[in-house]
C-alpha positions as a Python dict, from the first residue, in 0.01 Angstrom:
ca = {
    (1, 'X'): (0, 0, 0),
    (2, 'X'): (272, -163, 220),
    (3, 'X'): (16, -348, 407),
    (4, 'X'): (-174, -513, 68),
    (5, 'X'): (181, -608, -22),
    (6, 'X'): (295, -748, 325),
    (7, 'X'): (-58, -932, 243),
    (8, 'X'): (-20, -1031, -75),
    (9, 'X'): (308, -1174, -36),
    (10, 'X'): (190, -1394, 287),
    (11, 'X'): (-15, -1521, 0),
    (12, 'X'): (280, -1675, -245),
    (13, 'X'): (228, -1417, -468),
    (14, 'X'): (557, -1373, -631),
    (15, 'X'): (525, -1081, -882),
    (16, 'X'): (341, -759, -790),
    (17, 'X'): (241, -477, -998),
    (18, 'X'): (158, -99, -928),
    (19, 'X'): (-87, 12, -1166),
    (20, 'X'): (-202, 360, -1210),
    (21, 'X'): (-245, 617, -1500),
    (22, 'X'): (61, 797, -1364),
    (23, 'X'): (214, 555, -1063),
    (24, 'X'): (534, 811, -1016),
    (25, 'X'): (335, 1084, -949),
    (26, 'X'): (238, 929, -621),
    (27, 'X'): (278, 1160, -310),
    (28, 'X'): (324, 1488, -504),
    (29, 'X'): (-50, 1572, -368),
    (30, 'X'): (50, 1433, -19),
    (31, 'X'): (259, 1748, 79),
    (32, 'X'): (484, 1556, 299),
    (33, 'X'): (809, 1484, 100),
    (34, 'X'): (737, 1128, 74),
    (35, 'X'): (703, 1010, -314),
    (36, 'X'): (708, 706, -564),
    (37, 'X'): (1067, 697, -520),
    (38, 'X'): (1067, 658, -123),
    (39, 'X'): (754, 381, -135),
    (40, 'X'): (940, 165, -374),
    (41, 'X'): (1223, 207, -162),
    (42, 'X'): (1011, 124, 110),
    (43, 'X'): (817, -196, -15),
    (44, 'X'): (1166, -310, -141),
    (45, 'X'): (1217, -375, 289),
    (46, 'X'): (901, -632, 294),
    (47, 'X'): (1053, -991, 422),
    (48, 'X'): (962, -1258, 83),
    (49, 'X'): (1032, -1369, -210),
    (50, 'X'): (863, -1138, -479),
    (51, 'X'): (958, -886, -730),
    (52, 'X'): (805, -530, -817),
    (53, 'X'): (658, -417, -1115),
    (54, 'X'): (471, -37, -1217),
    (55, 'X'): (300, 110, -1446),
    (56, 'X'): (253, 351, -1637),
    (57, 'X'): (521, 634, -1579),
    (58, 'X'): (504, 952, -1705),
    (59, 'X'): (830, 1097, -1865),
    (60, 'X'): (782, 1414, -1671),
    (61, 'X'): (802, 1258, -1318),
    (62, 'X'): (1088, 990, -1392),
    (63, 'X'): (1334, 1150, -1140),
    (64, 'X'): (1659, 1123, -1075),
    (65, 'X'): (1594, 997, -707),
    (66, 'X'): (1322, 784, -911),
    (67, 'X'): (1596, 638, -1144),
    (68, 'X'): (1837, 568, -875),
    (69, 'X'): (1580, 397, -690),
    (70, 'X'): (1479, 153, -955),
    (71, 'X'): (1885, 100, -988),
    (72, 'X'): (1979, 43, -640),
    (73, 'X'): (1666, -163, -506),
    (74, 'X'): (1654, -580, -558),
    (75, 'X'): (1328, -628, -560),
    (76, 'X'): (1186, -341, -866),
    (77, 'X'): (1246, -515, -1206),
    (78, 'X'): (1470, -291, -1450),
    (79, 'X'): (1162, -227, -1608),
    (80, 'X'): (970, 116, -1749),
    (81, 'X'): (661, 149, -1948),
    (82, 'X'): (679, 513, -2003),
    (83, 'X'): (401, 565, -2297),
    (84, 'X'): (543, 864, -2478),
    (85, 'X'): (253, 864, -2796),
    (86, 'X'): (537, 991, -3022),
    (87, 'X'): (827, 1181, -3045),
    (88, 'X'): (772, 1471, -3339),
    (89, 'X'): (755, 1818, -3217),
    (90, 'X'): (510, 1906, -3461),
    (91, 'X'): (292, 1614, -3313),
    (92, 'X'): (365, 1605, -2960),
    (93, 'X'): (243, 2021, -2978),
    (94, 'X'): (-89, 1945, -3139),
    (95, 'X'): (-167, 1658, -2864),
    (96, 'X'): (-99, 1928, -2592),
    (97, 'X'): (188, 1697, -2477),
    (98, 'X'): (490, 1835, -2232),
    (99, 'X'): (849, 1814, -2381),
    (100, 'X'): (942, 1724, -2662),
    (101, 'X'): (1212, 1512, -2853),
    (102, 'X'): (1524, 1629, -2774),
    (103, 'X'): (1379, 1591, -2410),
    (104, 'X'): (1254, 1191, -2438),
    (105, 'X'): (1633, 1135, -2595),
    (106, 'X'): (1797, 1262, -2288),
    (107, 'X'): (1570, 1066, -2066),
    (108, 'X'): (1610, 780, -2250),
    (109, 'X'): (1930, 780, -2258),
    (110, 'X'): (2020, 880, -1876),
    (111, 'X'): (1746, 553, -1816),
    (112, 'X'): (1971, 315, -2012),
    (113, 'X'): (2319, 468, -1865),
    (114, 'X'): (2238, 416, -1483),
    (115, 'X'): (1979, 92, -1459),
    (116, 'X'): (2120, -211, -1582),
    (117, 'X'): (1979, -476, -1778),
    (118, 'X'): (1677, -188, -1819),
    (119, 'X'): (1367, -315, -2061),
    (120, 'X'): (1188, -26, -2183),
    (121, 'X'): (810, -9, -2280),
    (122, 'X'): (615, 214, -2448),
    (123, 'X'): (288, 311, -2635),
    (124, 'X'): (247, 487, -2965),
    (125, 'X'): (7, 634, -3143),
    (126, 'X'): (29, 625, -3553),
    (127, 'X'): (-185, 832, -3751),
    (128, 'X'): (-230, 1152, -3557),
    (129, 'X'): (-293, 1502, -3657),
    (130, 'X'): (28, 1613, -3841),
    (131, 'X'): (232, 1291, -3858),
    (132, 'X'): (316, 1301, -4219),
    (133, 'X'): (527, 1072, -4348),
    (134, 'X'): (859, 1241, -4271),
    (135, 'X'): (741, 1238, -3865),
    (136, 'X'): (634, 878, -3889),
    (137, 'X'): (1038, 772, -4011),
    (138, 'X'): (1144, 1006, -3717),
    (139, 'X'): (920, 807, -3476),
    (140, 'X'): (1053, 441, -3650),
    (141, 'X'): (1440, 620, -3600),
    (142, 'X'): (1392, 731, -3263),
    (143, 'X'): (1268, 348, -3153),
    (144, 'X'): (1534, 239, -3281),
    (145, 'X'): (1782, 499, -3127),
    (146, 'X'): (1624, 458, -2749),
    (147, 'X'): (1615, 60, -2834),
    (148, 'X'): (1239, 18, -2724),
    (149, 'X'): (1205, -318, -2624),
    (150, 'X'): (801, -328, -2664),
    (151, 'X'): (599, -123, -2772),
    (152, 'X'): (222, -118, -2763),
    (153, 'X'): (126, 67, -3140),
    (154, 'X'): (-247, 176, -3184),
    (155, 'X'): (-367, 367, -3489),
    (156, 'X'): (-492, 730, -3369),
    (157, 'X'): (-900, 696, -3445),
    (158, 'X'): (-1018, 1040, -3437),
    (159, 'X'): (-1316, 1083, -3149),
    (160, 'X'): (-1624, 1289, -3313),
    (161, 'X'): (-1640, 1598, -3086),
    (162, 'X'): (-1260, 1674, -3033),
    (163, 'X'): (-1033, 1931, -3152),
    (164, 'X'): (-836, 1597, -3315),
    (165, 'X'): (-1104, 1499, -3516),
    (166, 'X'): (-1144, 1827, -3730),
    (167, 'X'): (-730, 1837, -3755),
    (168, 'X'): (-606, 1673, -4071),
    (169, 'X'): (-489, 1309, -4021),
    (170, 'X'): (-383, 1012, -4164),
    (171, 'X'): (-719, 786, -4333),
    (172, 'X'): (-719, 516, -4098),
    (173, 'X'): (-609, 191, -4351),
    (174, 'X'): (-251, 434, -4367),
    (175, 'X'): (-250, 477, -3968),
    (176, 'X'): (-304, 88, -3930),
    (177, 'X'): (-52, 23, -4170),
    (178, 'X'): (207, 237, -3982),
    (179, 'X'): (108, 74, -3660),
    (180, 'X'): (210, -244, -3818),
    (181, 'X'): (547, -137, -3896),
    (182, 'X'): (653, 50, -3583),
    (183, 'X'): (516, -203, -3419),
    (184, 'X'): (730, -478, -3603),
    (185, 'X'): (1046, -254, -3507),
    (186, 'X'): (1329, -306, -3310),
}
């Protein structure tokens, strides 16, 4: 990785981006107590001009070493996409998701009180299997509470042949609808 960027920035290129489905998970599998954290730190050294950029984190591997990293180092933007597909309990348990609420508050909030100037990114999901319209206010609160600065909305489309299909959900003209509007938010 150090190497493409070394390369990349012998090029001109000015703004790099680490892409992956999870990007801070990197070097949990490696077994060597090196992680995201360290090769940020790490490509942060390279001689040039540029700036980082990742994503997608999850919220369950946003560190503390992680957070400090993105604080301290000149190069990574004060920038997170962490997609987080919603924030209701109820929700969040029937997509088999880690965490819940009260947990995406508190990382939200330690994000925003030690990396300056952060932007924060998400994606959303409207629509899904038990988001009445109570949950869908508490998703449209809690944007506005963690001040999202962009958010990617989708309306949940059920896949035939998934447990989230035969769930009851949303008809698809009210999950677009509620895309519209939480994506319109803060």
């Amino acid at each position: 990785v150090c190497d493409e960027v070394r390369g990349l920035v012998a090029k001109g290129y000015r703004e790099i981006t680490l892409l992956g489905q999870n990007v801070n998970s990197y070097g949990k599998d490696l077994g060597i107590g090196y992680d995201f954290a360290d090769l940020l730190a790490e490509l942060d050294r390279i001689e040039g001009d540029y700036v980082l950029r990742f994503m997608t984190s999850h919220p369950k591997d946003a560190t503390d070493k992680l957070i400090d990293t993105i604080a301290a180092e000149e190069k990574v933007l004060p920038y997170l996409d962490i997609p987080i597909q919603h924030c209701n309990d109820r929700v969040l348990k029937a997509m088999n998701r880690r965490g819940d609420k009260a947990e995406l508050l508190a990382l939200f909030r330690k994000l925003r009180a030690r990396i300056p100037d952060l932007v924060l990114r998400t994606s959303l999901i409207t629509g899904l299997p038990f988001e009445d319209e109570a949950a869908f206010e508490e998703l449209c609160e809690f944007l506005q509470e963690v001040r999202i600065e962009r958010a990617g909305v989708f309306p949940f489309s059920p896949e035939e042949g998934t447990k989230a299909a035969l769930m009851e959900h949303v008809d698809m003209e009210e999950a677009q609808r509620r895309a519209e509007l939480a994506g319109g938010g803060p």
